[in-house]
C-alpha positions in Angstrom: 32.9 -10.2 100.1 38.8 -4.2 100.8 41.3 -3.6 103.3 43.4 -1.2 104.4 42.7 2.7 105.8 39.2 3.8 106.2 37.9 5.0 102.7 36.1 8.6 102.5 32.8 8.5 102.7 30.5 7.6 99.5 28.0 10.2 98.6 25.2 7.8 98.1 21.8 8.2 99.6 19.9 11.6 98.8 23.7 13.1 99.0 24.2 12.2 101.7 27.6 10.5 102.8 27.9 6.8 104.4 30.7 4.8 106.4 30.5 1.6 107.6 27.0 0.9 105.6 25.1 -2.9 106.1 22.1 -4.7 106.6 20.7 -7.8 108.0 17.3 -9.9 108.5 16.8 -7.4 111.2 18.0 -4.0 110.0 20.1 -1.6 107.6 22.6 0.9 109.3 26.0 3.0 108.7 27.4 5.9 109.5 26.6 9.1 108.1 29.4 12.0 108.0 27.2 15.3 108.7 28.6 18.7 110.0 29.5 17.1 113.2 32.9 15.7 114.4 31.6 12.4 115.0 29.2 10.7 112.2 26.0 9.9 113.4 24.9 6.3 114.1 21.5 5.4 112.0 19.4 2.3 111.7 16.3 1.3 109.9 14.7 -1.8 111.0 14.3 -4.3 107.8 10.5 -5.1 108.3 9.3 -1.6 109.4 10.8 1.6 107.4 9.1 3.8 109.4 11.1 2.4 112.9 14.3 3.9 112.9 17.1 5.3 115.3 19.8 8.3 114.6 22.5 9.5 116.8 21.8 13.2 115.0 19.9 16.3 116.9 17.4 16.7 114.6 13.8 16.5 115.7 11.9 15.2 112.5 11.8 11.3 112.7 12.4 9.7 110.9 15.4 12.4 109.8 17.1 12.7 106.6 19.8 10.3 107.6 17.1 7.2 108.1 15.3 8.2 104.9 18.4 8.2 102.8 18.9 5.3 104.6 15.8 3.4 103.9 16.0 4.3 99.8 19.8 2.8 99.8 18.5 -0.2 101.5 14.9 -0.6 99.5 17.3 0.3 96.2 19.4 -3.2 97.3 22.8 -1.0 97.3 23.4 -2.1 100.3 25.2 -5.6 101.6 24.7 -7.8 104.1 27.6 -8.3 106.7 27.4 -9.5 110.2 26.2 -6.7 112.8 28.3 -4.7 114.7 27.7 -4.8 118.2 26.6 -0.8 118.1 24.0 -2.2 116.0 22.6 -5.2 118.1 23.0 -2.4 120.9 19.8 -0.6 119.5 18.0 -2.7 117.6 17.5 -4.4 121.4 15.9 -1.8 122.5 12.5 -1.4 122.1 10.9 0.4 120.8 13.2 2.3 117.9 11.8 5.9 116.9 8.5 4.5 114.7 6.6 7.5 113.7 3.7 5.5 113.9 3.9 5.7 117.9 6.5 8.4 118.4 5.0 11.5 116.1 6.7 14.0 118.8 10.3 11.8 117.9 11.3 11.5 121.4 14.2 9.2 119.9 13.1 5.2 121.2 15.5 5.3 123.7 13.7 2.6 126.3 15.6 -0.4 127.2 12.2 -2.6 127.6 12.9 -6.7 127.0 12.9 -8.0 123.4 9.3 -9.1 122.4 9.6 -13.1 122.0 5.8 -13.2 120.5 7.3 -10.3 118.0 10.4 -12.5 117.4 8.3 -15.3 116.7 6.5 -13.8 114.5 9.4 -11.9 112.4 10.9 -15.4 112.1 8.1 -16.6 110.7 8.0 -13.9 108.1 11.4 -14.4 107.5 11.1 -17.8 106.4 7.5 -17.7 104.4 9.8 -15.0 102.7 12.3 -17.1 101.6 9.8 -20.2 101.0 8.8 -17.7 98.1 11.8 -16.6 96.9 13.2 -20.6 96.6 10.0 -21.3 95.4 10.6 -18.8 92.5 14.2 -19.9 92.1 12.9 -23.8 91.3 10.8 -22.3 88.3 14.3 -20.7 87.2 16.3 -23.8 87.7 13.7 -25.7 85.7 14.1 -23.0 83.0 17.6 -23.6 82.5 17.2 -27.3 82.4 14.6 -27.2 79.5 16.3 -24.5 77.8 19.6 -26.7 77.6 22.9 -25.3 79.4 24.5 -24.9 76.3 24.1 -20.7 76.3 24.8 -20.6 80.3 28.2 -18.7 78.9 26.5 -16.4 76.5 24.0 -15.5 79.1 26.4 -12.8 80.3 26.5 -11.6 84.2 23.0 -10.1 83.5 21.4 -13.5 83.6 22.3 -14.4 87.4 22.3 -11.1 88.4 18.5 -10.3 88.1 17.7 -13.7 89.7 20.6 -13.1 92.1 18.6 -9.9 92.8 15.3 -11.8 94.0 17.6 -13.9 96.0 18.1 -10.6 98.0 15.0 -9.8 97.8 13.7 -12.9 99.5 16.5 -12.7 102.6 18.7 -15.6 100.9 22.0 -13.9 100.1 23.5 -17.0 100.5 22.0 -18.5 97.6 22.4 -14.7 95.9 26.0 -15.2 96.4 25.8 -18.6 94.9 24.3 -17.4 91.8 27.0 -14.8 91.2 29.6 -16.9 91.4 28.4 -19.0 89.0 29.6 -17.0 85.9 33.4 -17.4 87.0 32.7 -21.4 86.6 31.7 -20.8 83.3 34.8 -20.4 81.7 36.5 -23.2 82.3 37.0 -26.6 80.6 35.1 -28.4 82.7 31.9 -25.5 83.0 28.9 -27.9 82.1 29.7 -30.4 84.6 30.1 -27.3 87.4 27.4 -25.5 86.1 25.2 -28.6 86.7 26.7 -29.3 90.0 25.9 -25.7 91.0 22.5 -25.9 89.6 22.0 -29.3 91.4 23.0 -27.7 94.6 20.7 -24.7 94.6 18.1 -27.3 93.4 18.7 -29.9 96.6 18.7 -26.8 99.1 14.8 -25.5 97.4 13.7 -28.7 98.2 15.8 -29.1 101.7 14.0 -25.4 102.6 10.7 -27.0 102.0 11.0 -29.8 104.2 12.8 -27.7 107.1 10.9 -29.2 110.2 11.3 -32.6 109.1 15.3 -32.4 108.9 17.5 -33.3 112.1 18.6 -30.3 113.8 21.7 -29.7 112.3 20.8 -30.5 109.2 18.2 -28.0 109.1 20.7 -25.7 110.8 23.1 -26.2 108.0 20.8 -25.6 105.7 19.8 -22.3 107.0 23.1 -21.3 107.1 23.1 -22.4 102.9 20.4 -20.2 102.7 21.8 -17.5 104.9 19.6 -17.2 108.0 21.8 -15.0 110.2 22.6 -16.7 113.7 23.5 -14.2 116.4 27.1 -14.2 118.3 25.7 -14.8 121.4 23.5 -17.8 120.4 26.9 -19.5 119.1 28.6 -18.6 122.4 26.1 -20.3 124.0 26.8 -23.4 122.7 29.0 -25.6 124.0 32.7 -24.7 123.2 35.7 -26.8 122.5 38.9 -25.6 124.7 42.2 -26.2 123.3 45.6 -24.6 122.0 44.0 -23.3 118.1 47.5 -22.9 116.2 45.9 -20.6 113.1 47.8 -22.1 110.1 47.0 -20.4 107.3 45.0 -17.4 105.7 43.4 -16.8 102.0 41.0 -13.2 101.2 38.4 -13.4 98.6 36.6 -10.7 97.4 32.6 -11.2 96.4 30.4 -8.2 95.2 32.2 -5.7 97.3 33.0 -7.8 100.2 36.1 -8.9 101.0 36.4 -12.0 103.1 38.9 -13.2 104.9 39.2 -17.5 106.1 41.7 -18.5 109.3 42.0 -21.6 109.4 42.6 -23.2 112.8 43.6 -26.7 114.3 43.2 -27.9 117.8 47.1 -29.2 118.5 45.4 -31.3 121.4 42.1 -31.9 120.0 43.3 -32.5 115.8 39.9 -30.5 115.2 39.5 -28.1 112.8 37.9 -25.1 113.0 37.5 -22.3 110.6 37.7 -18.1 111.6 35.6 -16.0 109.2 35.7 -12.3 108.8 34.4 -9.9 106.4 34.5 -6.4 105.6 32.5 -4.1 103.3 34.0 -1.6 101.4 35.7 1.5 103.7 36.2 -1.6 106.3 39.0 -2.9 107.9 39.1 -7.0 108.2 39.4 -8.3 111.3 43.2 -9.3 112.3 42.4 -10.6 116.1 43.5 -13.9 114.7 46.8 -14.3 112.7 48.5 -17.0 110.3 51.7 -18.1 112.9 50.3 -17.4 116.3 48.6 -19.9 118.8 45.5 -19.4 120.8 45.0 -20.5 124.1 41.4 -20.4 124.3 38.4 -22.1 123.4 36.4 -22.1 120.2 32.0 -22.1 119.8 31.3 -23.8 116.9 28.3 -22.7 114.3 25.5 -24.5 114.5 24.9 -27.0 111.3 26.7 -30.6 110.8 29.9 -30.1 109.3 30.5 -26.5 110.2 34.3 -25.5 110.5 33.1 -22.0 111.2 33.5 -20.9 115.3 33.9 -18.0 117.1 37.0 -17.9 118.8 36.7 -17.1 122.2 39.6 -14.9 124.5 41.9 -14.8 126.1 44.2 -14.3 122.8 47.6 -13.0 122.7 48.4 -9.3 121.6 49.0 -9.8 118.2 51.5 -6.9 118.7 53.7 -8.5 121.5 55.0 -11.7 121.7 53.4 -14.5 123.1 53.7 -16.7 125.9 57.1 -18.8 125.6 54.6 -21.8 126.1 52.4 -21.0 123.1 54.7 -19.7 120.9 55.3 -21.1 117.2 58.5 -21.9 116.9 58.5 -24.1 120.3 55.4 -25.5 118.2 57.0 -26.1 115.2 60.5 -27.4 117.2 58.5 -30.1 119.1 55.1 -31.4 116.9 55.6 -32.7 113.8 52.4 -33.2 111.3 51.6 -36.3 109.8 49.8 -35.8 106.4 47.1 -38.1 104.3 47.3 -39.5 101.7 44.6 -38.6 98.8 42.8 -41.5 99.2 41.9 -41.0 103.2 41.3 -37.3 101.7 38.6 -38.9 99.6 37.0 -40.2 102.9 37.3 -37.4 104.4 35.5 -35.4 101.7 32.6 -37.9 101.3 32.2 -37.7 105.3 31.7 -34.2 104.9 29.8 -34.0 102.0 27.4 -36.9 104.3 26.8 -34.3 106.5 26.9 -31.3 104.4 25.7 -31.9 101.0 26.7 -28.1 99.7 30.3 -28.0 101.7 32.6 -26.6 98.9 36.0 -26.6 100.9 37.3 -29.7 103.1 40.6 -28.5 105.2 43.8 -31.0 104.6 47.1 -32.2 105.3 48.4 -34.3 102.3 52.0 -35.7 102.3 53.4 -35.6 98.5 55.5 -33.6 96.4 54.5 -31.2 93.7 55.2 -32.3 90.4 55.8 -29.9 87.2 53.0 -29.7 84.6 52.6 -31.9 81.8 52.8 -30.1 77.9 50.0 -27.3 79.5 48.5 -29.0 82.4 48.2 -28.0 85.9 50.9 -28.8 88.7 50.2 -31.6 90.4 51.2 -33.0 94.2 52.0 -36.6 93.9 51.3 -38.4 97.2 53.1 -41.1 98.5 50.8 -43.9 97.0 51.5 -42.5 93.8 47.9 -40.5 93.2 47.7 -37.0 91.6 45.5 -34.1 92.2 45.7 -31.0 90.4 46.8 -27.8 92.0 45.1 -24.1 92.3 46.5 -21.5 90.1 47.7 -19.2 92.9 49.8 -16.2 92.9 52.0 -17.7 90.0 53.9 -21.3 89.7 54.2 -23.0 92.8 58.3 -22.6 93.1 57.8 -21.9 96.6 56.3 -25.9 97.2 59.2 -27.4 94.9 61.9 -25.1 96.6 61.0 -26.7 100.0 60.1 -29.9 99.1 63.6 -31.0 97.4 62.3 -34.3 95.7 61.0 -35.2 99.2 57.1 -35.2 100.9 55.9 -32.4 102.4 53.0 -32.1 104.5 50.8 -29.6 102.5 48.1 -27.8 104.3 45.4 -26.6 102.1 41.6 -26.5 100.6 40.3 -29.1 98.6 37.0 -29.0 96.6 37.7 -32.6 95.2 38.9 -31.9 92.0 41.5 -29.5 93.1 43.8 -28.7 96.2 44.9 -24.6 96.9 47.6 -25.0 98.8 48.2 -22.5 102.0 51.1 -23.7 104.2 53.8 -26.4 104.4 53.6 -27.7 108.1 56.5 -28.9 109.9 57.7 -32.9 109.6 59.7 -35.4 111.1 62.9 -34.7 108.5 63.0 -30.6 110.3 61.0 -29.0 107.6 59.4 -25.7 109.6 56.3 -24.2 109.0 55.5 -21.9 106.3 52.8 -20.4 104.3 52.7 -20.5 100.6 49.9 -19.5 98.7 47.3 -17.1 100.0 49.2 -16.7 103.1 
């Protein structure tokens, strides 16, 4: 799930030479560099090969861009990211260029209304699609199980991969990504009880799948989103949004099969709410930096749909994150005049379990813990020490965390950070009643 300038293009795809390459439930597109100035715009709709639309002159449709095209995204070389709105642009119109009904290629540029009977029908497809794929990944699971987890880390990479692959196959790249993190888990003290967790999960979500229109709404909303049904920008702005001032406290970038991903979190300073900004970029692809670590946003915030969902699309207007903002919404006046109460691990416990009520497969809970970091013990991890005397262990982040001792003095601070309940990453120190300001640690 890298940043920084725009990479060349790759020569992939019958030679040819991508930017900006991605797919989703509905389509596979990029950019492809040709002898023109500007590269040309292509997309090839997921379910129909054959429908496809090119901002090149060429008469033959499809062209040699789509084709290339088409054999990237049939190869799986291609992955899936959120559309860009160039994207949505055309794959509203209908028709694209299908040679099927366009042999003279006059390009599928009508503007007609989206099809809801052919919507309908695509979703349905989608989801006995993935019904097969989950149903596939069950026999798997039950493989493992009677096979004994003991040679999960001798399997090697190769062993989730090709099931991983199926995943992909069957439009689940949620549970695709799942799977290919799993190998990373295996190498730690503690593998078999995460492995089985992580099995468990995948196992729970099969079975959630099958029983879809039986769920409450948002549970079967959240566990589309497990599965990684795509939900549209606009159908999240259309839901009702939560207005507030969103002070964004901290930032952490992963990077998963090529993507790199970057998580804002956000907290209402009127509201206490939390609410989570999600970018991601493929590779050649800026992330996107609308929303900072520091800065405070005016604005209001339209949650995803699914219980327990911290992710939201944050809504304008925001402040140029090259001038200063407002003197009402700036940090420091922030920091000066709130101070931030923290939990202790015990309510954090609660917390978890509420969200873990909700949404059985949450992995991350957003915190504030009062304590004080405590050195390791003959090879142990650090450990923060809340004021009830409880311990939980700390990530291993960019190195020791001097920065959280340096601050903290022998006194509480009020740690902002993700916990999976077994361990806490810490991302920022948030200001307190004793004048300690805000500052990001880890991650940050």
């Amino acid at each position: 799930m890298q940043t920084g300038a725009v990479s060349e293009p790759t020569r992939v795809g019958r030679g040819l030479r991508w930017l900006d390459l991605g797919r989703s439930e509905r389509a596979a597109w990029g950019r492809c560099q040709g002898s023109a100035a500007t590269p040309y715009e292509t997309v090839v709709a997921a379910d129909r090969p054959g429908t496809t639309a090119c901002s090149c002159p060429s008469r033959n449709r499809p062209c040699k861009h789509a084709a290339g095209l088409a054999d990237l995204a049939a190869d799986g070389q291609i992955a899936v990211v959120e559309e860009p709105d160039w994207v949505a642009r055309i794959v509203g119109r209908r028709p694209f260029t299908d040679t099927a009904t366009d042999p003279a290629g006059s390009g599928g540029r009508g503007d007609g209304p989206v099809d809801p009977d052919a919507a309908a029908r695509r979703a349905e497809a989608r989801r006995e699609k993935v019904s097969g794929g989950l149903t596939e990944l069950q026999l798997w699971l039950g493989d493992q199980v009677r096979t004994g987890l003991a040679g999960l880390p001798r399997a090697g990479y190769g062993h989730f991969d090709a099931i991983a692959a199926r995943m992909v196959d069957a439009q689940a790249p949620a549970v695709a990504a799942t799977l290919r993190a799993l190998p990373a888990d295996l190498v730690t003290a503690d593998w078999p009880a995460r492995a089985l967790h992580a099995l468990g999960g995948l196992h729970l979500l099969a079975r959630a799948h099958q029983q879809l229109d039986d769920l409450p709404d948002e549970l079967a909303a959240t566990v589309r989103s497990r599965v990684g049904y795509p939900v549209s920008k606009d159908a999240v702005r259309n839901r009702p949004g939560v207005t507030d001032r969103w002070w964004a406290l901290a930032a952490v970038d992963t990077v998963e099969y090529q993507l790199t991903t970057r998580r804002v979190w956000l907290r209402g300073l009127d509201t206490g709410r939390w609410a989570l900004w999600l970018t991601v970029a493929p590779p050649g692809r800026d992330l996107d930096l609308s929303v900072r670590p520091g800065r405070t946003y005016a604005c209001t915030a339209h949650f995803y749909p699914g219980s327990g969902q911290h992710r939201a699309l944050i809504e304008p207007p925001l402040p140029d994150p090259d001038e200063p903002p407002a003197s009402d919404r700036t940090t420091g006046e922030i920091v000066a005049t709130r101070s931030w109460g923290g939990d202790d691990l015990a309510t954090v416990g609660v917390q978890l379990a509420d969200l873990l009520a909700a949404d059985p497969w949450a992995t991350r809970l957003p915190v504030v813990v009062a304590g004080v970091p405590v050195p390791p013990a003959s090879g142990d991890a650090w450990r923060l020490r809340d004021l009830s005397g409880r311990t939980v262990p700390l990530v291993d982040g960019d190195g020791d965390p001097w920065p959280l001792v340096a601050q903290a003095g022998g006194q509480p601070l009020q740690v902002m950070g993700e916990y999976d309940g077994r361990r806490l990453l810490p991302l920022a120190v948030l200001p307190d009643a004793g004048g300690r300001r805000y500052s990001t640690v880890l991650h940050g």
